[in-house]
N, C-alpha and C positions, 0 to 999 in steps of 0.2 A: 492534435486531432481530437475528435470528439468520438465518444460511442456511447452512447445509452444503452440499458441492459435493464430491463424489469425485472422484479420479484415475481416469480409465479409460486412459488409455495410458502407456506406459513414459517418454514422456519429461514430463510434465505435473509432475511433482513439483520439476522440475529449474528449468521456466519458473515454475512459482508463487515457488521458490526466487528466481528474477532478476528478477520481479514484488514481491516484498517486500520485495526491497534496494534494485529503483529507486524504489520508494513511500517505503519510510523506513531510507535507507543513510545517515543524518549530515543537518548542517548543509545540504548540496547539493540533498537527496533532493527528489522531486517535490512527499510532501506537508507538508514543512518551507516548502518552498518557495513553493507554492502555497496552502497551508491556514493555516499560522500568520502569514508574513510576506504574502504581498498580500491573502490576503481577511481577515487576522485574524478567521478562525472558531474558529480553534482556540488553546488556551494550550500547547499537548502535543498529540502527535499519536506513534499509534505501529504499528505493522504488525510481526506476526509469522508465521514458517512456517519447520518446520523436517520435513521429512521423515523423520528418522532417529532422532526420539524420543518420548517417551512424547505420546498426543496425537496423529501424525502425522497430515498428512489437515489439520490443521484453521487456517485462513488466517485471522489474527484482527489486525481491524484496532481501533484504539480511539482516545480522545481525550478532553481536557478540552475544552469549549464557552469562548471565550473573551467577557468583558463581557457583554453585553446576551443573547447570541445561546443559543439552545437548542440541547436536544441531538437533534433533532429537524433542526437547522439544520446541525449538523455533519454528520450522519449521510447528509443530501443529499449537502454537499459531497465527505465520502467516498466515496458510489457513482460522483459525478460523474470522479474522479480514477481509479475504478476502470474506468469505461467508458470513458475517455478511452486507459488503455492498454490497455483491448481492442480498439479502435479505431483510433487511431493510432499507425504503427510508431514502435517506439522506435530513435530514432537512433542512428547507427552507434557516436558517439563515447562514447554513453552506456552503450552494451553494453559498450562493452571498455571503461571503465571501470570498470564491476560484476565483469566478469571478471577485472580484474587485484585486486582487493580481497579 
């Protein structure tokens, strides 16, 4: 499914930015972490957003369904990861991690 979500304030562009690195910054990332290696839903998992190019505005997460599992199945798990960082603060060591990369 699709949802569009606009920037309304100045700095929204900047968190989406550290929102899609800590989702899928490498090997570490949350949903490497959490999607392909412990729940094995996914084979690939990918998250992008870049504010300053053609497209801007638009947060686009994707993935291949791993084995058995549907893409219906993944799609859960991806909002689940997405409310999980709307919800829970992202730890401190995690931030300056994304900040120094």
């Amino acid at each position: 499914s699709l949802t569009q979500v606009k920037a309304e304030e100045s700095f929204e562009p900047y968190a989406l930015m550290i929102a899609a690195f800590a989702l899928d910054g490498g090997a570490s990332s949350r949903m490497s972490k959490e999607l392909i290696r412990n729940q094995e839903v996914a084979l690939d998992i990918g998250v992008y957003y870049d504010a300053f190019k053609r497209f801007n505005g638009m947060f686009v997460a994707s993935g291949i369904p791993a084995g058995q599992h549907t893409t219906e199945d993944l799609e859960k798990a991806i909002w689940q990861q997405l409310d999980r960082l709307k919800q829970e603060p992202m730890p401190e060591q995690e931030l300056k991690k994304i900040k120094t990369q």
